[in-house]
C-alpha positions in Angstrom: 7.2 -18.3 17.7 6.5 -14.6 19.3 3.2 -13.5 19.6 3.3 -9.7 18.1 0.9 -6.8 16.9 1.7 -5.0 13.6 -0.1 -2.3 12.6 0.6 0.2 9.2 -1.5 3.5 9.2 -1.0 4.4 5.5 -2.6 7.8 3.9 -5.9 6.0 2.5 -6.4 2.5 5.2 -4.9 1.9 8.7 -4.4 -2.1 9.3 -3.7 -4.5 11.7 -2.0 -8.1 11.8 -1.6 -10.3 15.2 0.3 -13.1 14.3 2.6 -15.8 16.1 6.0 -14.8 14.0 9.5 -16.5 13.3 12.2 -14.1 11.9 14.4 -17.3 11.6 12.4 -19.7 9.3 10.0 -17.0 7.4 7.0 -18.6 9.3 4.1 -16.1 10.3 0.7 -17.6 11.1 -2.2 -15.1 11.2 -5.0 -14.4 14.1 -6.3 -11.6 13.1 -5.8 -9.1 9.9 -7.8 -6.7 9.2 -8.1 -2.8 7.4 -9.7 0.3 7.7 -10.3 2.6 5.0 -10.1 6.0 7.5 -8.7 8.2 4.5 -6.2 9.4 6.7 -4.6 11.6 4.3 -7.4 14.0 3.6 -6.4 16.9 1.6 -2.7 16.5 3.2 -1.5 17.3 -0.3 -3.4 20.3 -0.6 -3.4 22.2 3.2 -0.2 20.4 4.5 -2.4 19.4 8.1 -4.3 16.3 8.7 -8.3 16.8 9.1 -9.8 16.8 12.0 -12.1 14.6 11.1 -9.2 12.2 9.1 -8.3 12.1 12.9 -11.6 10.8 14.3 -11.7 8.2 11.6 -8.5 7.0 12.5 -8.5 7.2 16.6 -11.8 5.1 16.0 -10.0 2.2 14.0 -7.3 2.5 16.5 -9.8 1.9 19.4 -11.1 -1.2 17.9 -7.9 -2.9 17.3 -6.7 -2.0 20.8 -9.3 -4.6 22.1 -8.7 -7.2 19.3 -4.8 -6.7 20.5 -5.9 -7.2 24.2 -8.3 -10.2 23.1 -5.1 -12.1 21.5 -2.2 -11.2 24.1 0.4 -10.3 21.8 3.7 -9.5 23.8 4.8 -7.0 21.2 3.1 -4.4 19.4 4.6 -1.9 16.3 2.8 0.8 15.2 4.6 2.2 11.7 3.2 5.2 10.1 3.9 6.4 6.5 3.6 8.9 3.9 0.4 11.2 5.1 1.8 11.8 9.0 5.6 12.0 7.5 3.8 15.3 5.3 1.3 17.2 8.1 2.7 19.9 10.0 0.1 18.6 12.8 1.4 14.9 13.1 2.4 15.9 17.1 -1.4 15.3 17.0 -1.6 11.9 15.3 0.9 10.9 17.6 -0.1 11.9 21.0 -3.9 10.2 19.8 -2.2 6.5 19.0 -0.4 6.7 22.4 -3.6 7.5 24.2 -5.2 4.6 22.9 -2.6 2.1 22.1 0.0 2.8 24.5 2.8 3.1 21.8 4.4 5.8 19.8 3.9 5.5 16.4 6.9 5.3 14.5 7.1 8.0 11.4 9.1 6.2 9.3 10.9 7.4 6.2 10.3 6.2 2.8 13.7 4.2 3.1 12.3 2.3 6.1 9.3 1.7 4.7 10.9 -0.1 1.6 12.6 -2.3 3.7 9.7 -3.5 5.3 8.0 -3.7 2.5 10.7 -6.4 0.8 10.8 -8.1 4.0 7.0 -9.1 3.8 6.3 -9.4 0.4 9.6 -11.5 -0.6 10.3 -13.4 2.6 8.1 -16.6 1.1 8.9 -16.4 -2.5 12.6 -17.4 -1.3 12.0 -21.0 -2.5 10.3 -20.1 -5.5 12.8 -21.4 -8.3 10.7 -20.1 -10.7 10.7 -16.3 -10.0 13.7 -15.1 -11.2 15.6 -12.7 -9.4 16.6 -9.6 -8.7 13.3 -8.9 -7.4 11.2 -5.3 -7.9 9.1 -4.7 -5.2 6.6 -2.1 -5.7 4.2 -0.6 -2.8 1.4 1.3 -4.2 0.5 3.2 -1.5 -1.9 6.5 -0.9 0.5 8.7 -1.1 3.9 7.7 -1.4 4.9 4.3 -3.8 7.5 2.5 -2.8 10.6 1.3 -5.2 12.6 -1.7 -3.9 15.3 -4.2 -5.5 16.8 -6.8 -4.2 18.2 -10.5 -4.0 18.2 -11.5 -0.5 18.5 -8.0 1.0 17.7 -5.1 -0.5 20.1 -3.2 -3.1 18.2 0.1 -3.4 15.2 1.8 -2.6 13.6 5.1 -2.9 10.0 6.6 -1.8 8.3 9.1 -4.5 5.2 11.3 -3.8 2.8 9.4 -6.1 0.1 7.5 -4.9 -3.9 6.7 -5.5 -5.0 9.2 -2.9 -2.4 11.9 -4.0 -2.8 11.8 -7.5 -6.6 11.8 -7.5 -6.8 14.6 -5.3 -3.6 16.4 -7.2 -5.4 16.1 -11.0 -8.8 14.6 -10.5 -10.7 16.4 -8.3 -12.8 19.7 -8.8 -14.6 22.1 -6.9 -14.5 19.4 -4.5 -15.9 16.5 -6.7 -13.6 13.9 -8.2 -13.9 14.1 -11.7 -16.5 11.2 -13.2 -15.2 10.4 -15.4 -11.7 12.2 -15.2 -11.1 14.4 -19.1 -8.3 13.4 -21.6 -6.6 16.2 -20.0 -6.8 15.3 -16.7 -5.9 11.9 -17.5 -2.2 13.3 -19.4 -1.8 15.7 -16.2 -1.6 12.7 -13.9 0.5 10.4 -16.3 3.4 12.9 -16.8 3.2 13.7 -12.9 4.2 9.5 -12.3 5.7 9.7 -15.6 8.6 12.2 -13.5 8.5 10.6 -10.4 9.6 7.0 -12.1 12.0 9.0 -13.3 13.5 10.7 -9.7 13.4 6.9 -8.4 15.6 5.6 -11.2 17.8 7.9 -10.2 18.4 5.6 -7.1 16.6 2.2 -8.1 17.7 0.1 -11.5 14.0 -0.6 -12.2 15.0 -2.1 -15.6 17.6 -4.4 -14.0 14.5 -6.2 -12.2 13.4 -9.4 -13.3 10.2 -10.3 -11.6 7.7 -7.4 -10.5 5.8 -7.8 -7.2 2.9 -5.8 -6.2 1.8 -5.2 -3.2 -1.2 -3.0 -1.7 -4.8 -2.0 -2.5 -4.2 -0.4 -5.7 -2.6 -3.4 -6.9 -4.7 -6.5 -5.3 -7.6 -4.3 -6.2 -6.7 -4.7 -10.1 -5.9 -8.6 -9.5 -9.5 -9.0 -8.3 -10.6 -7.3 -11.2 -8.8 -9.1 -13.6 -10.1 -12.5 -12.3 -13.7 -11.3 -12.2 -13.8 -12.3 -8.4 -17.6 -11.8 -7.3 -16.1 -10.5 -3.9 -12.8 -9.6 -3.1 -10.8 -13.0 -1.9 -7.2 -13.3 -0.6 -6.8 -16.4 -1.2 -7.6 -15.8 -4.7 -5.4 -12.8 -5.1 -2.7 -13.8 -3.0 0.7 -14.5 -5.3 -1.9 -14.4 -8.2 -0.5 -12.8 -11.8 -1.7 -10.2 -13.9 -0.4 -9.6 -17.5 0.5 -5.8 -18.6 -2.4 -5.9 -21.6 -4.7 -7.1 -18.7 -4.1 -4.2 -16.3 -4.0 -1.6 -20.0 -7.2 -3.4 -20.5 -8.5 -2.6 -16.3 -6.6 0.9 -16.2 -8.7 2.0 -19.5 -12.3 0.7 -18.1 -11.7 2.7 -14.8 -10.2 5.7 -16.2 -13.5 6.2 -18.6 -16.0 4.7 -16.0 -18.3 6.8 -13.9 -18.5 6.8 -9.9 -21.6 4.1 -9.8 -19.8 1.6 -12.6 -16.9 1.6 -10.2 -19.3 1.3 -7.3 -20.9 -1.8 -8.4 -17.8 -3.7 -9.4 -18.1 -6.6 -6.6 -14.9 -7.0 -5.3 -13.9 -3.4 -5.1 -14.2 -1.7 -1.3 -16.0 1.2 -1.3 -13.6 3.4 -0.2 -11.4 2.7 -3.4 -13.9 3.4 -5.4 -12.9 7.1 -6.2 -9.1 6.5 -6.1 -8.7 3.0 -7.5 -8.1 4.5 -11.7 -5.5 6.6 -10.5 -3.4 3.7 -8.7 -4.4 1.5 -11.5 -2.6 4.1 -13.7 0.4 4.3 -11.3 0.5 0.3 -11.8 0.6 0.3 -15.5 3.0 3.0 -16.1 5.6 0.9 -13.8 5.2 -2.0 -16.0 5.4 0.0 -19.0 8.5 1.6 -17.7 10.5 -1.6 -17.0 8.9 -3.7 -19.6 7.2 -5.8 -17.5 5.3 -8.6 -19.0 3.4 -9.5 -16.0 2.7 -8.5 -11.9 3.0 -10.8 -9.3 0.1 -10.0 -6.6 1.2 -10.0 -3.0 -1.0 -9.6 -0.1 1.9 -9.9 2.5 3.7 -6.9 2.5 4.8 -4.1 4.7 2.8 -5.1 7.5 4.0 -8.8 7.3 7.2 -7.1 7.3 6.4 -5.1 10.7 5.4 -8.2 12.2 8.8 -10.1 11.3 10.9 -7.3 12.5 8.8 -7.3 16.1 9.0 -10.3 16.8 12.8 -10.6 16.2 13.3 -7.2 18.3 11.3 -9.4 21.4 13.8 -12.0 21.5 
């Protein structure tokens, strides 16, 4: 076992896993996971720059897991950034920050890589699981990128399209600064044809229909489990390799889509920093399972940063 540091800074939450890993057997045992919501992507869409203050969110969250880091002694630490510092013209700035603090250069990764990790984490456990049929879809909602994987083993395809809960809300539901509460009819048809055309530029590369079990992975996604088992706080446990059906997330996608700001406030197990971007990843879920005739989602918690940690820990040996 190798003792590594993993952390995925992501357009909406930065997180962090120390874990003893082993590539060879699939065995990871957490220390310490934990997330941030810094909203690091911040009007990227709109000005092409990361905010200043996007910034100071995130050098803070990177501060405190420098000492959790320290506090464990891992021997390895990998710091993979995704689809907001890929887009900013000022991500010389991001990067210069994490080094300060951390001592590593974050590693920009393309949508491509970020697939790969993504399979890695979420289907390096379900390898004994007779029951899920295979080839496997894996499908990272992100902030601003999701995240099309397929594969067996290994991965047979991937692509990384420019949809995501942060990016969509801000593209078609916000106004005059405001997110729309609740978002029109109109609003609502912008953002579906929007994911409706990126689905399409990733089947272009990924067989979506060929898959034959969907697995979910990220906020958007364990965010909707959560909901769909009326957890009175959110629990990983609980959510972890859970399933949803594709009337259930219709049924979760409607409710959020009409509801206003303080009804998706006082849902329990939703974090408040999802709260104004959670209908619009919701939406992204449901109109992948509508797409590839999914009956049902399987809810993974591991994912791209288990991924990170697996791929450390084999580059120490």
């Amino acid at each position: 076992m190798t003792r590594v540091a993993a952390v995925d800074c992501g357009t909406n939450s930065i997180r962090l896993l120390v874990a003893d890993a082993d590539p060879a057997t699939g065995e990871l045992v957490d220390l310490d996971r934990r997330m941030t919501i810094v909203r690091l992507g911040q009007g990227v869409d709109r000005t092409g720059r990361l905010a200043p203050e996007a910034l100071e969110r995130t050098f803070a969250a990177c501060r405190e897991y420098a000492a959790v880091i320290k506090e464990h002694g891992a021997e390895r630490l990998r710091f993979v950034a995704t689809s907001a510092s890929r887009d900013a013209e000022n991500r010389d700035e991001f990067v210069r920050g994490v080094m300060d603090i951390l001592g590593v250069e974050p590693e920009v990764i393309t949508g491509d890589r970020e697939a790969e990790f993504s399979f890695t984490g979420a289907t390096r456990e379900l390898a004994g699981a007779d029951h899920l049929p295979r080839p496997y879809l894996v499908v990272d909602i992100g902030g601003g990128s999701t995240e099309f994987v397929i594969g067996d083993d290994r991965v047979r395809a991937a692509r990384s399209v420019d949809v995501g809960c942060v990016r969509m809300t801000e593209r078609h539901l916000v106004h005059g600064g405001e997110v729309a509460d609740p978002p029109t009819a109109e609003q609502v048809a912008a953002m579906r044809a929007d994911i409706e055309r990126a689905l399409d530029l990733a089947e272009e590369t990924v067989p979506l229909r060929e898959a034959r079990t969907l697995v979910g992975l990220a906020g958007s996604v364990t965010t909707v489990s959560a909901i769909a088992q009326d957890l009175p706080a959110y629990d990983s446990a609980r959510i972890h390799h859970s399933r949803v059906s594709r009337a259930r997330v219709g049924e979760i996608t409607d409710r959020l889509l009409r509801s206003t700001h303080a009804e998706r406030a006082a849902v329990p197990s939703l974090h408040p920093g999802r709260v104004d971007v959670i209908a619009a990843g919701a939406l992204v879920l449901l109109s992948i399972m509508e797409r590839i005739g999914a009956e049902e989602v399987v809810v993974s918690e591991h994912d791209i940063l288990d991924g990170i940690a697996f791929h450390a820990a084999a580059e120490a040996r």
